[in-house]
mmCIF file of the C-alpha atoms, coordinates in Angstrom:
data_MODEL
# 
_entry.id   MODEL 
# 
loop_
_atom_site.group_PDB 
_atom_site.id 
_atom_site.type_symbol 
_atom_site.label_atom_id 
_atom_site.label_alt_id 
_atom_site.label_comp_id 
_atom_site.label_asym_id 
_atom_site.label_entity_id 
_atom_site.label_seq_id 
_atom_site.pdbx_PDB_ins_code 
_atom_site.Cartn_x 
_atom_site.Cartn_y 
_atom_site.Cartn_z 
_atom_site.occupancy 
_atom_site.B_iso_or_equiv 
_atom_site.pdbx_formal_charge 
_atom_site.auth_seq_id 
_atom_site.auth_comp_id 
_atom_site.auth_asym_id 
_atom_site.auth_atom_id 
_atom_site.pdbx_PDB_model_num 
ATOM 1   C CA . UNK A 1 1   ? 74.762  56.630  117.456 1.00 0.00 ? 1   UNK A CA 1 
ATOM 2   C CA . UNK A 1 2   ? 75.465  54.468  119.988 1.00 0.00 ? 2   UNK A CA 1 
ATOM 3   C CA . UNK A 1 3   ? 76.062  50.626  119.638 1.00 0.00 ? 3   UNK A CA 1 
ATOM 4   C CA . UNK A 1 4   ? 76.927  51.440  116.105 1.00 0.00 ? 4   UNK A CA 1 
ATOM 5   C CA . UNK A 1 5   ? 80.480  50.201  114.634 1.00 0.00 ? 5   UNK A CA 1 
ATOM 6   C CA . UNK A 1 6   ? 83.297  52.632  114.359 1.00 0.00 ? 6   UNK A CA 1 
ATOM 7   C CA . UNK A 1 7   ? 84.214  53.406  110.519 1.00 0.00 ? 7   UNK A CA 1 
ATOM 8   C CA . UNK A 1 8   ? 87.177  51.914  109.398 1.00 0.00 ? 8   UNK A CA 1 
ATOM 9   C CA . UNK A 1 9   ? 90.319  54.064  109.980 1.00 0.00 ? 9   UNK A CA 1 
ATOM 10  C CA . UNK A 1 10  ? 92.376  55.437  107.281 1.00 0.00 ? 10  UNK A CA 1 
ATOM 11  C CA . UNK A 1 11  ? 96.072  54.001  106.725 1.00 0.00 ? 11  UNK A CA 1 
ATOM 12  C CA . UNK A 1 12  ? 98.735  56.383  107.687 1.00 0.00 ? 12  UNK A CA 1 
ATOM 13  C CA . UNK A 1 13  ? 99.821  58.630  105.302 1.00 0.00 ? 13  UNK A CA 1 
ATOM 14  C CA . UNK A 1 14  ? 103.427 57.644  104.134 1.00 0.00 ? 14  UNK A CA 1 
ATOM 15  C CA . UNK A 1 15  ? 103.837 60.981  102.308 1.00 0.00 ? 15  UNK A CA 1 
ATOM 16  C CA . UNK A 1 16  ? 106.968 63.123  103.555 1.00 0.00 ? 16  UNK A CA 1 
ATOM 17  C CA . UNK A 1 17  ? 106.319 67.000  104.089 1.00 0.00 ? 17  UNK A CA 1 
ATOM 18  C CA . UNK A 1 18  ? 109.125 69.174  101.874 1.00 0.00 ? 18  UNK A CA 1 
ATOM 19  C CA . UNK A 1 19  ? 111.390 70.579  104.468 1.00 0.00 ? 19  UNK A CA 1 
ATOM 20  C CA . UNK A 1 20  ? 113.523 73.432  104.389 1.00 0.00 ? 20  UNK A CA 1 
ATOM 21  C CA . UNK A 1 21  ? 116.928 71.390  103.333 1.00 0.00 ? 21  UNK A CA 1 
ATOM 22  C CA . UNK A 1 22  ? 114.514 70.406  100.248 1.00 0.00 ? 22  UNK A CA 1 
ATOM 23  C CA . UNK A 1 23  ? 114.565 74.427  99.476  1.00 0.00 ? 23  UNK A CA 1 
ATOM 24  C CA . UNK A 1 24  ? 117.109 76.072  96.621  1.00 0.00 ? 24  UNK A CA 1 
ATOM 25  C CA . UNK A 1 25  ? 117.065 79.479  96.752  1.00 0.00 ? 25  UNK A CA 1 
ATOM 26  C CA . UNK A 1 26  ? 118.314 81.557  93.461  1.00 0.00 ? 26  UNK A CA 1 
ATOM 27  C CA . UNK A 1 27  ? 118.680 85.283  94.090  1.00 0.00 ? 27  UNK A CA 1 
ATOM 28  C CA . UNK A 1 28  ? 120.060 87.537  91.209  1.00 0.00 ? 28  UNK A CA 1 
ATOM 29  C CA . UNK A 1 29  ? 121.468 84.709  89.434  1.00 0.00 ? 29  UNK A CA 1 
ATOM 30  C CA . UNK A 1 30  ? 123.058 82.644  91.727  1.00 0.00 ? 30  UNK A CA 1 
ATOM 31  C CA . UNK A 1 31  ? 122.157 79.559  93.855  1.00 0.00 ? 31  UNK A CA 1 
ATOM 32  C CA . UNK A 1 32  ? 121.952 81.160  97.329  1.00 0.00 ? 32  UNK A CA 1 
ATOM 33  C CA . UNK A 1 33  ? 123.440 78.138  99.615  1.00 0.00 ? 33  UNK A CA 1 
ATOM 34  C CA . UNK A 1 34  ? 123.240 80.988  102.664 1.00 0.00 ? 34  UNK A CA 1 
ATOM 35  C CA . UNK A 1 35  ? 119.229 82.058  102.783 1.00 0.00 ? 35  UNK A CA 1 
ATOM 36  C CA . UNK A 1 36  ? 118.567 81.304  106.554 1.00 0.00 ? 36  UNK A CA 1 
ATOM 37  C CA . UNK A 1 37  ? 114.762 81.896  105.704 1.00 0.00 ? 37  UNK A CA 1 
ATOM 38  C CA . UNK A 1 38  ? 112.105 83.577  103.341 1.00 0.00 ? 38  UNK A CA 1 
ATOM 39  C CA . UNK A 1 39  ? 108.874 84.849  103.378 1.00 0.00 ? 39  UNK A CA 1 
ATOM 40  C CA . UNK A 1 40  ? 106.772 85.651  100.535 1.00 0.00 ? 40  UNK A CA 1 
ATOM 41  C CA . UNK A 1 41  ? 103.204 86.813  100.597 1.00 0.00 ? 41  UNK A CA 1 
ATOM 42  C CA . UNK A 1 42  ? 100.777 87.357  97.477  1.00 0.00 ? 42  UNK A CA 1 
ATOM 43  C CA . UNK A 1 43  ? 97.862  89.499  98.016  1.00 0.00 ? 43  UNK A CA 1 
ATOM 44  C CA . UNK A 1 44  ? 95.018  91.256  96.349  1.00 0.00 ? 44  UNK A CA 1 
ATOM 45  C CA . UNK A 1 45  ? 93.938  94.440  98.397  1.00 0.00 ? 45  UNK A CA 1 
ATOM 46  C CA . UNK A 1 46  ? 90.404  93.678  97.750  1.00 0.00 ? 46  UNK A CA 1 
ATOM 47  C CA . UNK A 1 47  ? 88.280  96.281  99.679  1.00 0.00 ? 47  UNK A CA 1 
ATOM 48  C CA . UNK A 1 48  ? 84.596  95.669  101.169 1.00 0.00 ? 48  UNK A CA 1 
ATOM 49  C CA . UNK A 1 49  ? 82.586  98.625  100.727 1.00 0.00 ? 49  UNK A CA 1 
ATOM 50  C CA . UNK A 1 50  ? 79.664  98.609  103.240 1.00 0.00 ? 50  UNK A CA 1 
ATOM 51  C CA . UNK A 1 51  ? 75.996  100.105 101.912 1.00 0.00 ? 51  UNK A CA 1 
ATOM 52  C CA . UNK A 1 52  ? 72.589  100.478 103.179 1.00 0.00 ? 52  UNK A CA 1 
ATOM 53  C CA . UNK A 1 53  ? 71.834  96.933  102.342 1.00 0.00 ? 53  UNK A CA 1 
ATOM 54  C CA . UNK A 1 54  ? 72.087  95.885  105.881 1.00 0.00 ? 54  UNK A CA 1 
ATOM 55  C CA . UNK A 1 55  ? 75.014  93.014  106.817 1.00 0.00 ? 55  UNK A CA 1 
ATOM 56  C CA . UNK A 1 56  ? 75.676  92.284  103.431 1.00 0.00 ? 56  UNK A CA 1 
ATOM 57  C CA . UNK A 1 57  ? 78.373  94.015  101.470 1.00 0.00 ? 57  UNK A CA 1 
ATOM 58  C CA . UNK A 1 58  ? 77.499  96.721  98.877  1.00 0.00 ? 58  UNK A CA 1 
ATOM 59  C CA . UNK A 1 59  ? 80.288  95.894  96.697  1.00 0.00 ? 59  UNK A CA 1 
ATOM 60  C CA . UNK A 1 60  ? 83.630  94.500  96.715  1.00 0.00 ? 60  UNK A CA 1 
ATOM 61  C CA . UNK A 1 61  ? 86.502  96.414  95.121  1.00 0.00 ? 61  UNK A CA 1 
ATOM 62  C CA . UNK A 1 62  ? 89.496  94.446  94.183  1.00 0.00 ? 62  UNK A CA 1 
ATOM 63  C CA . UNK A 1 63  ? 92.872  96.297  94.820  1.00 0.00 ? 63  UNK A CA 1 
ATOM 64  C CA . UNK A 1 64  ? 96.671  96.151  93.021  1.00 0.00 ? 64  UNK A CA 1 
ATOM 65  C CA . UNK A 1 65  ? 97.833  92.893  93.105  1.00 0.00 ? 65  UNK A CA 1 
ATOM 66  C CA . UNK A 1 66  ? 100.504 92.941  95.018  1.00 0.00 ? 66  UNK A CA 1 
ATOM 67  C CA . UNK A 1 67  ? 104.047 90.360  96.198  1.00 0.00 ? 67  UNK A CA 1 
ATOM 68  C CA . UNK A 1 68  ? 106.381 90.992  98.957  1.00 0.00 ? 68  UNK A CA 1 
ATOM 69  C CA . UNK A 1 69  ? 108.719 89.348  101.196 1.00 0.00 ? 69  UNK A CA 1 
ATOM 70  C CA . UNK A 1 70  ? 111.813 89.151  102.886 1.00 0.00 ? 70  UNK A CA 1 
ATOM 71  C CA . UNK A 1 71  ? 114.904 87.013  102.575 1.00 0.00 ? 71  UNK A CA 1 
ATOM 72  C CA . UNK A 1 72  ? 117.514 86.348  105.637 1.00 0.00 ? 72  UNK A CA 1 
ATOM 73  C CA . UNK A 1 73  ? 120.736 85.570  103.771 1.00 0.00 ? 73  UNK A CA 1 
ATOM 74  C CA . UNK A 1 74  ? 123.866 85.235  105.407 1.00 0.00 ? 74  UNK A CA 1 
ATOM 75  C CA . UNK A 1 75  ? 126.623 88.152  105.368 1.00 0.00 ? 75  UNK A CA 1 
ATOM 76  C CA . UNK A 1 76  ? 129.540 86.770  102.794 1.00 0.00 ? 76  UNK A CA 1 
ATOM 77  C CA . UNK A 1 77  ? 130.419 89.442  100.879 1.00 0.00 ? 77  UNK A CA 1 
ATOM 78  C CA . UNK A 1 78  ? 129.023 93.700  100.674 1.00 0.00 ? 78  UNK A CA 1 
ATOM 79  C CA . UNK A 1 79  ? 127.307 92.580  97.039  1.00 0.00 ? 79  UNK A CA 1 
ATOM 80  C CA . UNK A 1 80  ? 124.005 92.360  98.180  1.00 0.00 ? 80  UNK A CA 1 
ATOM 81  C CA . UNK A 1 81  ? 124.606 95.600  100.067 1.00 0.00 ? 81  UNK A CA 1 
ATOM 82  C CA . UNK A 1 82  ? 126.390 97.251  97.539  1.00 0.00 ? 82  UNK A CA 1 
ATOM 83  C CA . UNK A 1 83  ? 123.660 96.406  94.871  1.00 0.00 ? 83  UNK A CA 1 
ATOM 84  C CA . UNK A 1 84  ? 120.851 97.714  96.942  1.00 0.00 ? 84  UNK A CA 1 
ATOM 85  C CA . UNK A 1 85  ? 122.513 101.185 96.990  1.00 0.00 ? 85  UNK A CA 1 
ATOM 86  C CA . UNK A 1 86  ? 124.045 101.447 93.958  1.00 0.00 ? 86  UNK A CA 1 
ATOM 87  C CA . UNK A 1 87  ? 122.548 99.164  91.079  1.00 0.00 ? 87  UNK A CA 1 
ATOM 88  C CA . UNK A 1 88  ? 125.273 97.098  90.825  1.00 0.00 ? 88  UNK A CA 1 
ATOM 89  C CA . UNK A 1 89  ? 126.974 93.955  93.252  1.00 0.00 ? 89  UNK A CA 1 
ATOM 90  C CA . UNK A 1 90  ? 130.644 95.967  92.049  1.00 0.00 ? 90  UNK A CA 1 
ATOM 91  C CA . UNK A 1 91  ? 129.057 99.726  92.247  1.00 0.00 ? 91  UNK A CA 1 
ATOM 92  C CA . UNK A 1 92  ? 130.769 102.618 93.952  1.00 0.00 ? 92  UNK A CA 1 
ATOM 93  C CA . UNK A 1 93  ? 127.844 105.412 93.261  1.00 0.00 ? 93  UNK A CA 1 
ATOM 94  C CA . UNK A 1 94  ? 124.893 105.885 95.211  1.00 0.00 ? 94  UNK A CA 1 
ATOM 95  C CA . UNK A 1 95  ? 121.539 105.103 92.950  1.00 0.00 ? 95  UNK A CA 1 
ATOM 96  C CA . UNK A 1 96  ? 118.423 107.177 92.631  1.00 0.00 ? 96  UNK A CA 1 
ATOM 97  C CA . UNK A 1 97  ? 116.997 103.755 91.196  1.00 0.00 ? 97  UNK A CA 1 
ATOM 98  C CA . UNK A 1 98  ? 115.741 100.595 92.905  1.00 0.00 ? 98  UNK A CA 1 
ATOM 99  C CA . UNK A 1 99  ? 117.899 97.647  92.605  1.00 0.00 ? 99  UNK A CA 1 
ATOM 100 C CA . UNK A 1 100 ? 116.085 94.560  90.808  1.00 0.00 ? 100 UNK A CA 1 
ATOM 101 C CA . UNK A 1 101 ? 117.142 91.316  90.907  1.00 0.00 ? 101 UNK A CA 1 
ATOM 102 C CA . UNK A 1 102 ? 115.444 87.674  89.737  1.00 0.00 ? 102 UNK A CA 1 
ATOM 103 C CA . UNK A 1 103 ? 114.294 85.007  92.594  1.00 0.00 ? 103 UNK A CA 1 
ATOM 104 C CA . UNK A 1 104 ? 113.790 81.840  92.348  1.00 0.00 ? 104 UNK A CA 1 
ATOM 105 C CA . UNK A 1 105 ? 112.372 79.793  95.459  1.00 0.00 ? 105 UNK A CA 1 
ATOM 106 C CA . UNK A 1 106 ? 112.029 75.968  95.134  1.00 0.00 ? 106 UNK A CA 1 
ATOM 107 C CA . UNK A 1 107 ? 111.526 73.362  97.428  1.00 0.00 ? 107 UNK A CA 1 
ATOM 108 C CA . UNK A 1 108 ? 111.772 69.664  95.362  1.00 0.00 ? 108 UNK A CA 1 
ATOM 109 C CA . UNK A 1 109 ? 111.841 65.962  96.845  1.00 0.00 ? 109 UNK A CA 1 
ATOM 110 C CA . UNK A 1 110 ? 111.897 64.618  93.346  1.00 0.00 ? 110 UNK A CA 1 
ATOM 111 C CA . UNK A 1 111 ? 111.229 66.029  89.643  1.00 0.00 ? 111 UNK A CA 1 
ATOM 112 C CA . UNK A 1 112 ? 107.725 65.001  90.504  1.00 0.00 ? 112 UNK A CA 1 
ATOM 113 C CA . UNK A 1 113 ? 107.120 66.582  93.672  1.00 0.00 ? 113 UNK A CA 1 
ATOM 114 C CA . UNK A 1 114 ? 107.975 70.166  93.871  1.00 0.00 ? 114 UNK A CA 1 
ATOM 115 C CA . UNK A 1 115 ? 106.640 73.574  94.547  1.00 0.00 ? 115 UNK A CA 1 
ATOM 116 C CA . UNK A 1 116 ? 108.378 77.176  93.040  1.00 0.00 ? 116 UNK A CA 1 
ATOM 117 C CA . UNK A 1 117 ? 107.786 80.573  93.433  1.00 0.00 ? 117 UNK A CA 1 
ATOM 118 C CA . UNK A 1 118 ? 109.669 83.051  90.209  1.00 0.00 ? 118 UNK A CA 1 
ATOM 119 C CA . UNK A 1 119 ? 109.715 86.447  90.349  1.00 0.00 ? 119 UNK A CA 1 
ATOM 120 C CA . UNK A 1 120 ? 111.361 87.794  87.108  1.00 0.00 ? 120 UNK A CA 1 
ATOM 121 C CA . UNK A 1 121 ? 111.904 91.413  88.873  1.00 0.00 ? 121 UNK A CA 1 
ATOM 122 C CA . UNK A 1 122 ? 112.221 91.704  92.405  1.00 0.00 ? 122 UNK A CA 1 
ATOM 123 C CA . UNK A 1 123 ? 112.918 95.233  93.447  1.00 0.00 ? 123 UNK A CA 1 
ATOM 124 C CA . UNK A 1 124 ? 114.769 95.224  96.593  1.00 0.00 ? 124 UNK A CA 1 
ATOM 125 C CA . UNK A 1 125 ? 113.084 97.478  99.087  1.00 0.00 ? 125 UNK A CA 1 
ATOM 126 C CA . UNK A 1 126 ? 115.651 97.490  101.930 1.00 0.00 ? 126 UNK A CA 1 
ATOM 127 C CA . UNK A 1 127 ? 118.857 95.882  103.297 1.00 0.00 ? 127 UNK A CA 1 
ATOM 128 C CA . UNK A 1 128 ? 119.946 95.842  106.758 1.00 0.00 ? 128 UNK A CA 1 
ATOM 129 C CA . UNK A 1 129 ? 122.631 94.702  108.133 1.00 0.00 ? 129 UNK A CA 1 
ATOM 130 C CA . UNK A 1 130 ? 123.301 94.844  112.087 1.00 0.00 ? 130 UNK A CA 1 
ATOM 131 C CA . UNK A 1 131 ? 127.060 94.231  113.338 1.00 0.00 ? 131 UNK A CA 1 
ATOM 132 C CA . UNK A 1 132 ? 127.128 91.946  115.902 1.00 0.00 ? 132 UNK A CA 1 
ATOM 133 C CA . UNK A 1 133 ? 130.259 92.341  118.455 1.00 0.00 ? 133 UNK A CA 1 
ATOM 134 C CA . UNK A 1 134 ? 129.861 88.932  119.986 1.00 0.00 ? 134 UNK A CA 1 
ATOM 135 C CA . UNK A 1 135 ? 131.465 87.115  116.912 1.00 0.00 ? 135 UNK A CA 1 
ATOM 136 C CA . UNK A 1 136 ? 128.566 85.240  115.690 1.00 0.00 ? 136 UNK A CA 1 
ATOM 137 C CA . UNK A 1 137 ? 127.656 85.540  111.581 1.00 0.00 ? 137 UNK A CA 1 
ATOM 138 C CA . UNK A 1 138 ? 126.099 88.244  110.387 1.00 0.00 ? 138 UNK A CA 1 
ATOM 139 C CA . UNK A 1 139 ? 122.736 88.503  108.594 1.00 0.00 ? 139 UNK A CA 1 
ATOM 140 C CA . UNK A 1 140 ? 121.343 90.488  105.824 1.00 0.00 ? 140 UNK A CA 1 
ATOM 141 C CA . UNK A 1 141 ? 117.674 91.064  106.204 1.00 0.00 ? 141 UNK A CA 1 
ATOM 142 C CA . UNK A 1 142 ? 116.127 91.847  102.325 1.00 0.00 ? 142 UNK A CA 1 
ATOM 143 C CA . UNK A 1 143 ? 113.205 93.368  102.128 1.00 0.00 ? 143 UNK A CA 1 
ATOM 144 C CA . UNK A 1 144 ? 111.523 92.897  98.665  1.00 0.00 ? 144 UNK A CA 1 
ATOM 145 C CA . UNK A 1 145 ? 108.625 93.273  95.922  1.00 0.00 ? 145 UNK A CA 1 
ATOM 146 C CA . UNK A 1 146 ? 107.628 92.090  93.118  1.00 0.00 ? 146 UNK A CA 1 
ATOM 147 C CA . UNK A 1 147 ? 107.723 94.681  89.979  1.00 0.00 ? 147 UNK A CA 1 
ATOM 148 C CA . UNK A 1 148 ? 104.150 94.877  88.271  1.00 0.00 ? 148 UNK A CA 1 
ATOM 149 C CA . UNK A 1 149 ? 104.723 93.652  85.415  1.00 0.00 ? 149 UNK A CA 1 
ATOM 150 C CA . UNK A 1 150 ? 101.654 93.653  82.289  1.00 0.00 ? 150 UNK A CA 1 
ATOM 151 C CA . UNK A 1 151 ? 102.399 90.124  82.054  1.00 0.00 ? 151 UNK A CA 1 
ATOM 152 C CA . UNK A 1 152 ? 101.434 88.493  85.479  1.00 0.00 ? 152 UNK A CA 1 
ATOM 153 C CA . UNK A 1 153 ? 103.634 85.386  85.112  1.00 0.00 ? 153 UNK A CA 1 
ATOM 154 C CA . UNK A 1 154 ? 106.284 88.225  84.704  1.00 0.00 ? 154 UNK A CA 1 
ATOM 155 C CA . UNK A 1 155 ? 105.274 88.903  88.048  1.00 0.00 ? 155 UNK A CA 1 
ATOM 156 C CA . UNK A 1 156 ? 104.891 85.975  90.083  1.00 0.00 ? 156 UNK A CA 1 
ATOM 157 C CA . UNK A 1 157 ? 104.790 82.395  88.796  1.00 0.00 ? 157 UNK A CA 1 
ATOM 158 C CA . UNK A 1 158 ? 103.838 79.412  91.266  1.00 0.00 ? 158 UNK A CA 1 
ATOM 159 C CA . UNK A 1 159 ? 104.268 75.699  89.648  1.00 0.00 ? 159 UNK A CA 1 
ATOM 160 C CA . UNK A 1 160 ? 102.700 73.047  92.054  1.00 0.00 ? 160 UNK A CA 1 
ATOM 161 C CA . UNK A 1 161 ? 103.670 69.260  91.046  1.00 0.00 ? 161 UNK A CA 1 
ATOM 162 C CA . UNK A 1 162 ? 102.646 66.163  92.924  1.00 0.00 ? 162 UNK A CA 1 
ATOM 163 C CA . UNK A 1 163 ? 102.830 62.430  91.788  1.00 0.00 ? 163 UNK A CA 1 
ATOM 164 C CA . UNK A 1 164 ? 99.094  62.739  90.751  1.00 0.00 ? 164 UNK A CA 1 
ATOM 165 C CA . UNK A 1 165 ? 99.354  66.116  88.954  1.00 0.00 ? 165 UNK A CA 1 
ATOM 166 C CA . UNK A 1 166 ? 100.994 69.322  87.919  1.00 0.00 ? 166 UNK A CA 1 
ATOM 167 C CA . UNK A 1 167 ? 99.371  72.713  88.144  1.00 0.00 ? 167 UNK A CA 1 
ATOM 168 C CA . UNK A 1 168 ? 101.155 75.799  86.981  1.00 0.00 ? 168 UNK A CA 1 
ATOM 169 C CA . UNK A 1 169 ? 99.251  79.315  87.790  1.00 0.00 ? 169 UNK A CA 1 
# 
């Protein structure tokens, strides 16, 4: 409205956003110094199904839960490779069965203030691995998903702590 007073504005907010050098990364046991970057992505497939009921949806159908992602890790060793196509980081013989390893994603400021992402069993989809001639480090691109497991925390586990709370799901 006009000649009204302007509300009162808010302090600044003197809270610091996590950042990626606040992020460990644990992949099949060991503290991954060398991820570049991650993606992870939860989702639940639901499925509209569209009736005679005009705009609104019939029904909705929820799908298989389902958790992917990928992981950018720098080229140290042929472990990573090695384990995607055989089962094992040391393994000479081709596998017929998915690799699986545990991941562990966290980003922490303080003991207080942290986010994680667990996956007990992450079944590695794909490697690749692209030789570069010009001399600069290479990359292994990991494609992965999580293994249904009948317990869901088995699956995926997300802890979310803040200053004023903790929330595990």
């Amino acid at each position: 409205l006009e000649g009204q007073t302007d509300p009162a504005s808010p302090s600044p907010s003197s809270y610091e956003p996590l950042v990626y050098p606040n992020v460990t990364v644990t992949f099949d046991g060991s503290t991954a110094d060398i991820v570049e970057s991650f993606t992870l992505t939860s989702e639940r497939a639901a499925q509209v199904i569209q009736g005679d009921t005009g705009m609104a949806a019939s029904d909705v159908v929820t799908g298989r839960w389902g958790v992917s992602g990928t992981l950018r890790i720098l080229f140290e060793t042929d472990a990573i490779w090695r384990k995607f196509l055989t089962g094992s980081p040391t393994g000479t013989t081709h596998s017929q069965t998915l690799a699986v390893a545990a991941l562990n994603i966290t980003a922490t400021r303080s003991s207080s203030d942290e986010v994680s992402w667990d996956i007990d069993n992450a079944e590695i989809r794909n490697v690749s691995l692209v030789p570069d001639p010009s001399g600069a480090p290479l990359f292994y691109d990991v494609e992965f998903s999580a293994r249904p497991d009948p317990t869901i925390a088995n699956t995926l586990t997300v802890v979310a702590k803040n200053t004023t709370s903790s929330y595990t799901s």
